[in-house]
C-alpha positions as CSV (number, residue, x, y, z in Angstrom):
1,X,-75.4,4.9,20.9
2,X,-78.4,2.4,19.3
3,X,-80.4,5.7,18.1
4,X,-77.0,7.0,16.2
5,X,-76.2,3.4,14.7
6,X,-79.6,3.0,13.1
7,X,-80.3,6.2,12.4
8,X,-77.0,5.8,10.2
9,X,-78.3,2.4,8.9
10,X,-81.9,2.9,8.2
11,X,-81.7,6.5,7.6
12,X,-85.2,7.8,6.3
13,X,-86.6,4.5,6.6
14,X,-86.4,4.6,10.0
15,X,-89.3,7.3,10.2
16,X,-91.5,5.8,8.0
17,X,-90.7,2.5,10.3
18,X,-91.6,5.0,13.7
19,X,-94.9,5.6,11.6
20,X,-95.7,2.1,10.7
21,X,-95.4,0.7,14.1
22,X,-97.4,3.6,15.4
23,X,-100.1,2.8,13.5
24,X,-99.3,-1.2,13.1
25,X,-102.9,-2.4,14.2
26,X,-104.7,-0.4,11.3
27,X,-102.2,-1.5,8.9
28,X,-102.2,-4.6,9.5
29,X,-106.3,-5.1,9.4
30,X,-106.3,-3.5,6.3
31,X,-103.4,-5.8,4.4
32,X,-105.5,-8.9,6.4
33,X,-108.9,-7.8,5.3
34,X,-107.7,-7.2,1.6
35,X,-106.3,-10.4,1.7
36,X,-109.2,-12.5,2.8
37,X,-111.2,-10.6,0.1
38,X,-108.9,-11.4,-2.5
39,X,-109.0,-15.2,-1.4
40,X,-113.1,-15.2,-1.3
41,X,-113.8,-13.6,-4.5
42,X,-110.7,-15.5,-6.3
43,X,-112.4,-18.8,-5.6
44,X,-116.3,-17.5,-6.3
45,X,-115.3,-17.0,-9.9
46,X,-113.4,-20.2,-9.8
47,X,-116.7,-22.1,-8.8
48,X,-118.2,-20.2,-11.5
49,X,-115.9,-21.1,-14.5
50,X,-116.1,-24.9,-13.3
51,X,-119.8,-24.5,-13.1
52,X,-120.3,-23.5,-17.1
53,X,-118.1,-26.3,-18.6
């Protein structure tokens, strides 16, 4: 009775959710990893701008 309620209330999401959680460990190192790159390389050309002035 669970599978027919959300398969009524998440509808197509609810294989693309299946897929996620499947595959949750990748997903989430990549999202982390882009992340930490983003912070790293944000604050280099921070240090860089306040450098030249």
């Amino acid at each position: 009775m669970v599978d027919t309620l959300l398969d009524f209330m998440l509808g197509p999401l609810r294989g693309i959710s299946e897929f996620y959680f499947e595959y949750q460990l990748i997903f989430n190192t990549i999202i982390v990893g882009f992340a930490a790159y983003k912070l790293f390389f944000s604050k280099k050309k921070e240090v860089k701008n306040e450098s030249a002035n």
